[in-house]
Steps between C-alpha positions, in 0.01 A plus 500: 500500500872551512712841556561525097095485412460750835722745375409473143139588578625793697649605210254499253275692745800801498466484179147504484451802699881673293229411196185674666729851525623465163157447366400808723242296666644512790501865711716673758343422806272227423415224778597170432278232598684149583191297521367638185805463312565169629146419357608678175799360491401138624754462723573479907485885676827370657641500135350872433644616832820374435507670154357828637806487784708491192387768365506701765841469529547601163295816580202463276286404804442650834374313824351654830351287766171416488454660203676275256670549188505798222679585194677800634504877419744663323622830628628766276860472695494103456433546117747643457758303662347218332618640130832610695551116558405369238750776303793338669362140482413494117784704394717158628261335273522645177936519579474115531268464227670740259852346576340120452389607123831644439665165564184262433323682217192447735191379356267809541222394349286433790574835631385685180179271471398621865530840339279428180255386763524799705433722205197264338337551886554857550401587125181274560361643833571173674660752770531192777639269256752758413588593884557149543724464163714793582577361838607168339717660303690637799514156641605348196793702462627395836417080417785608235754584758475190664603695804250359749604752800418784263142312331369442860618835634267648202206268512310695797610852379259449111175416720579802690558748275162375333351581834663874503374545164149433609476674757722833299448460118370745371238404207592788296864417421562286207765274560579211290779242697535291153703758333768590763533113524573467130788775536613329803557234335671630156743618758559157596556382187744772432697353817530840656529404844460879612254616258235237552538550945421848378192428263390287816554755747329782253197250496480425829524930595203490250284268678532654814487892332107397366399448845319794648515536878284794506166313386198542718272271450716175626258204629623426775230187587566187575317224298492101555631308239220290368235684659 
């Protein structure tokens, strides 16, 4: 097996697990098994390790000696500098973006799809699904500002701020991504370079605001993946 098939399977494993926190199947805290995903997986533990070390230096995974790996947990003061980042990093997204359909007449069509998804998901209960969706949509927007700095500086931050909202949502708050992405992206088409870093920046304030720090019942056990 050369380098390229080495590092492609470590990929698809990071993406496997970026998946699993979409999906919400994957917790704050949970244990990650190398043999058993390896098994899962059917691939080398060397392979899985590798991926996991990746990940870890993204942030989404923690290691301590001898105990192994686990997704890690997200602090109230990390949320929230993981929404400040993202702010600044997906404001230079949308400016790139916007100013690439003002010259380009970008082909949003893709974009606006993701969104139709998002809705048909959220409106039909499929509440993983939709997670999943909205993050895409996120991820997608960056893909269109072919700025690979910025798309890789981003990748790790959506996984994580699924993470803070499991651990902080609060089930009571209705909050429905799809339609602050279809204004986000009117903006864009209206080439307002300032308005549509603000529509972003509103949403992003929003995501973080229907967090609640003060819940009291927060699970704080660790689970193995797989078990």
């Amino acid at each position: 097996m050369d380098k390229k098939d080495l590092f492609t399977l470590e990929d698809n494993i990071v993406n496997f697990i970026f998946d699993a926190i979409f999906t919400k199947n994957l917790q704050p805290g949970t244990k990650l098994s190398e043999s058993v995903l390896a098994k899962e997986l059917n691939t080398s533990r060397d392979v899985v390790r590798k991926a996991f070390s990746k990940l870890q230096t993204m942030g989404i995974l923690s290691y301590k000696k001898n105990q192994g790996f686990n997704v890690v947990w997200i602090s109230e003061e990390n949320a929230k500098d993981i929404f400040t980042t993202r702010k600044i990093i997906e404001a230079g997204i949308v400016e790139i973006v916007t100013k690439r359909h003002s010259k380009e007449n970008l082909d949003l069509s893709s974009i606006l799809e993701n969104i139709d998804t998002e809705e048909y998901l959220k409106l039909s209960n499929r509440n993983g699904e939709y997670v999943k969706s909205s993050c895409d949509f996120h991820l997608n927007l960056a893909a269109l500002s072919e700025n690979e700095f910025l798309i890789n500086a981003l990748k790790p931050l959506i996984p994580l701020s699924i993470l803070a909202a499991l651990i902080y949502e609060d089930e009571n708050t209705e909050f429905s991504s799809y339609d602050e992405h279809r204004v986000l992206i009117e903006t864009i088409q209206s080439n307002n370079v300032t308005n549509a870093k603000n529509v972003m920046s509103e949403h992003l304030d929003h995501c973080l605001n229907v967090l609640d720090f003060d819940l009291d019942t927060i699970n704080k056990k660790n689970k193995f993946l797989f078990a």
